[in-house]
C-alpha positions in Angstrom: -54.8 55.2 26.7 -51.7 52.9 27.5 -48.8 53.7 25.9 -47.4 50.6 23.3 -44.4 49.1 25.6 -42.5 49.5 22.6 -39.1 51.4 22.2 -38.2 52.5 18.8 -34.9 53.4 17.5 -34.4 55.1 14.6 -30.6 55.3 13.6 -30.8 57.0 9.9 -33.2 59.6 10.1 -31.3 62.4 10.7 -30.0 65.1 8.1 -27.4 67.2 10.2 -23.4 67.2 9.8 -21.6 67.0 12.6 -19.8 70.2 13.1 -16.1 68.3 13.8 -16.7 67.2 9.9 -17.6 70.4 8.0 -14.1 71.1 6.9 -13.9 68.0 5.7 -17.2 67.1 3.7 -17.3 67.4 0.0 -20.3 65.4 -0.9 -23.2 67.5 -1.6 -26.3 67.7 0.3 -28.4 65.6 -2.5 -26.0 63.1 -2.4 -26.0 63.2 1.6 -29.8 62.9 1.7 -29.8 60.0 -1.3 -27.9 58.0 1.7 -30.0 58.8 4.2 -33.5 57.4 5.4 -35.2 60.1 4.8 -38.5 61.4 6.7 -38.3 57.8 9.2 -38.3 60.2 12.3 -41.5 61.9 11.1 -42.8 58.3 9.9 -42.0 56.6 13.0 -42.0 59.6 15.1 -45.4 58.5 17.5 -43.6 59.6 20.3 -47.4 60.3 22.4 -48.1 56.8 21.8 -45.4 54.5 22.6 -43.2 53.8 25.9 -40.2 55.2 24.4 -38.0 56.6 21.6 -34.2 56.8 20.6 -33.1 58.8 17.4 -30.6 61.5 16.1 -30.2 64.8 13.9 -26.8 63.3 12.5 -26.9 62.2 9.2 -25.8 58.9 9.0 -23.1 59.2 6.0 -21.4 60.8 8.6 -21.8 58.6 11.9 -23.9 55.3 11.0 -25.1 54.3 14.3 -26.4 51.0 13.1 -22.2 49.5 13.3 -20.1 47.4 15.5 -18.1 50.2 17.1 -15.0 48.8 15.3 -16.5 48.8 12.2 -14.6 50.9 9.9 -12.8 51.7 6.6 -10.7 49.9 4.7 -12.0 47.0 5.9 -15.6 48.1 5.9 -16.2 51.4 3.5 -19.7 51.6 4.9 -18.6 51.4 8.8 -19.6 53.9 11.4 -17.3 56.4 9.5 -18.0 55.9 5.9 -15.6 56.3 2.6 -17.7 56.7 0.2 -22.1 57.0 0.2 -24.0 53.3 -0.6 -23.9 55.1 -4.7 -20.4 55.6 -4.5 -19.8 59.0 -3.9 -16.7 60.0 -2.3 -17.4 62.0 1.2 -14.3 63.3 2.4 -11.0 65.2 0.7 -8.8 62.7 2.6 -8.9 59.0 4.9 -10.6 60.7 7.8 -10.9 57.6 9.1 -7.4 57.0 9.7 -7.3 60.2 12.4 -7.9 58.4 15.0 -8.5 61.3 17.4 -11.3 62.3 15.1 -12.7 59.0 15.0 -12.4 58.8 18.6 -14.5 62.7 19.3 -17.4 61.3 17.2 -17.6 57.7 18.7 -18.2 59.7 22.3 -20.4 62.7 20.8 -22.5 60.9 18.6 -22.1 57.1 18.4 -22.0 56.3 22.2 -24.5 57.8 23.7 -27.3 56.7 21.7 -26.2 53.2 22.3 -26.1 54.3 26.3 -29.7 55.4 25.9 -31.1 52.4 24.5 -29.1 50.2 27.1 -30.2 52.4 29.8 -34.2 52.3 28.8 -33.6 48.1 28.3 -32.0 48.1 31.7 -34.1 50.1 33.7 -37.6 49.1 32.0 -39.0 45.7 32.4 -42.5 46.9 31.5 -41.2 46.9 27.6 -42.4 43.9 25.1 -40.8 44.9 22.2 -38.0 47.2 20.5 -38.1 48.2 16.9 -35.0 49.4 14.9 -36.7 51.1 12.2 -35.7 52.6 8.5 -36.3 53.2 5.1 -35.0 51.5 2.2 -34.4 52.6 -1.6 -37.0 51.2 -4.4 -34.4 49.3 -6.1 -31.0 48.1 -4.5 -27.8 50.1 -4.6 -24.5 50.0 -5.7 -23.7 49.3 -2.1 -26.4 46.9 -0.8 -27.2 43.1 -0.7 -29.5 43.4 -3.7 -28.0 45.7 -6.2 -29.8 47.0 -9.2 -33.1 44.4 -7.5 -36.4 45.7 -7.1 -37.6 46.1 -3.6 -40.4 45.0 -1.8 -42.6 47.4 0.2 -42.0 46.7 3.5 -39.4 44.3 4.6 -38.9 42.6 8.6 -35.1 41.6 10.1 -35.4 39.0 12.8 -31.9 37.8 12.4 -33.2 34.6 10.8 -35.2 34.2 14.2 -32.3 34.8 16.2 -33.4 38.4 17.1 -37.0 37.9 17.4 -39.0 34.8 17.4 -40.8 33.7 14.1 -44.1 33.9 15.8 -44.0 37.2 17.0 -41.9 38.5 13.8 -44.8 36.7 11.5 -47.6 38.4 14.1 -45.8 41.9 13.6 -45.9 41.2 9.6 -50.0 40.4 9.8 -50.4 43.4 11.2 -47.9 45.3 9.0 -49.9 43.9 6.1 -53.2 44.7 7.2 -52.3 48.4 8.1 -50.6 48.9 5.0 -53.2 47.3 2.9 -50.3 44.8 1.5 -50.6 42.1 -0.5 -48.4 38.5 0.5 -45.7 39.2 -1.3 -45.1 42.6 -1.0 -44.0 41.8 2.6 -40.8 40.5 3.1 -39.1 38.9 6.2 -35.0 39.0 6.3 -34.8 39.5 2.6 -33.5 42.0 1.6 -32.3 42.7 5.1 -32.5 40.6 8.1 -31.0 43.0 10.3 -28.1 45.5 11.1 -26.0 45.5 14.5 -28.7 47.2 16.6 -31.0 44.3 16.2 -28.4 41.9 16.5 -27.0 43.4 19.2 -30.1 44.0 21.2 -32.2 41.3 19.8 -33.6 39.4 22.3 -31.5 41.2 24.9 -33.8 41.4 26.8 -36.6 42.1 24.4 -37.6 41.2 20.8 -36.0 43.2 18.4 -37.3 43.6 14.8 -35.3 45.4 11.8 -38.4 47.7 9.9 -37.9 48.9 6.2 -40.2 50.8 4.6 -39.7 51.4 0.9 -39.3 55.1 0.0 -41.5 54.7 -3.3 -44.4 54.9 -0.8 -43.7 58.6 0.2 -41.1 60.4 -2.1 -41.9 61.1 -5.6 -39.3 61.2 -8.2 -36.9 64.6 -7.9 -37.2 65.3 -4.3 -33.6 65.6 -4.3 -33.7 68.1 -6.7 -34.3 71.4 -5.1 -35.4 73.7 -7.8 -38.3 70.4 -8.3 -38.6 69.3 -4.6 -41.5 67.7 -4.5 -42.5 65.8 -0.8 -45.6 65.0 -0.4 -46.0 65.7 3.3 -49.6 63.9 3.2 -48.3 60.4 2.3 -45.5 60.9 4.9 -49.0 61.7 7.7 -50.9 58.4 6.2 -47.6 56.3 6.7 -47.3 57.5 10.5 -50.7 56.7 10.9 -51.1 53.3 9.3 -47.5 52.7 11.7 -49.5 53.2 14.5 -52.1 51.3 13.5 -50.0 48.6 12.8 -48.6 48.3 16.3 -52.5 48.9 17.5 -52.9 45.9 15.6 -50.2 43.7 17.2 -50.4 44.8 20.5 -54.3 43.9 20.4 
């Protein structure tokens, strides 16, 4: 079977410090892993069935790969480098930010190159229809967030406003989204709450459609996963939420 000319890039999975920061951490793991998209690289992970995927083992409360490359503290507390976690936990003992040498090792270790894969599949790759920048999102909006304290839908799209990804194609992608997931109308949004971070604006449409995925965590984690003497994952939603993923793009690729 063809593989879907898709490429997938999933920024936020990841649950590793980088070794550069581990003197200077002081968040906890929980509260690392509350600000994380957790399980998106199992979710998303079809890598025998599509053309291509980008992700990363770095946590991204450490380097957020989905920011402009300038984007940083004061000016933005949830840049690349971040000051505090989207609940407003503080992560380092000091500014790290302000060490600019520091800043500058993890921009080429970690930030940089997974933007140099991604340009070097789009460049090399004509054969590709689609790209997909895809994450999870919290049941009910943060302290740092465009919605705070407002429930979530299941699944929401980013197209930019259409600027990233035509509304056809974006409304096509949400049929099928809905159909896999057995959604109802409204439980699918498109650009609200998020119409898309700086991979698909920077790569929508450049050359190939580029659609912001959010998948609301209430589908998969149950309450007290962070808690490890409670953990509870259910590993079997996580399986049925890969598959109905891949069923989804079966569906729009039809």
């Amino acid at each position: 079977m063809a593989l879907f000319p898709v490429l997938l890039s999933i920024p936020h999975g990841g649950d590793q410090i980088p070794s550069e920061l581990v003197a200077h951490a002081v968040i906890s793991k929980q509260d690392m892993l509350a600000d994380s998209d957790a399980f998106t690289r199992e979710i998303y992970g079809i890598k025998k069935d599509v053309a291509f995927i980008v992700d990363t083992s770095i946590a991204r409360i450490y380097v957020d790969l989905n920011r402009a490359a300038s984007d940083l503290p004061p000016v933005n507390p949830d840049g690349i480098i971040k000051s505090q976690s989207c609940h407003g936990v503080r992560i380092y003992r000091h500014d790290l930010w302000q060490n600019q040498s520091l800043v500058n090792i993890l921009l080429e270790k970690y930030y940089h190159p997974y933007h140099q894969k991604i340009q070097t599949i789009l460049g090399q790759h004509n054969n590709l229809e689609l790209m997909l920048d895809c994450h999870s999102m919290e049941a009910v909006g943060p302290v740092i967030g465009p919605d705070q304290g407002i429930e979530r839908p299941a699944i929401c799209l980013g197209s930019r406003y259409g600027q990233s990804c035509g509304p056809s194609i974006v409304k096509q992608m949400a049929h099928a989204m809905r159909r896999a997931f057995e959604l109802k109308a409204d439980q699918l949004t498109i650009d609200q709450p998020f119409a898309g971070g700086y991979i698909t604006k920077h790569y929508g449409n450049n050359p190939v459609p580029c659609i912001q995925i959010e998948l609301n965590r209430r589908l998969y984690l149950e309450k007290g996963w962070l808690d490890e003497q409670t953990e509870q994952i259910n590993t079997q939603k996580i399986t049925e939420l890969q598959q109905k993923f891949r069923y989804a793009l079966e569906l729009f690729f039809a």
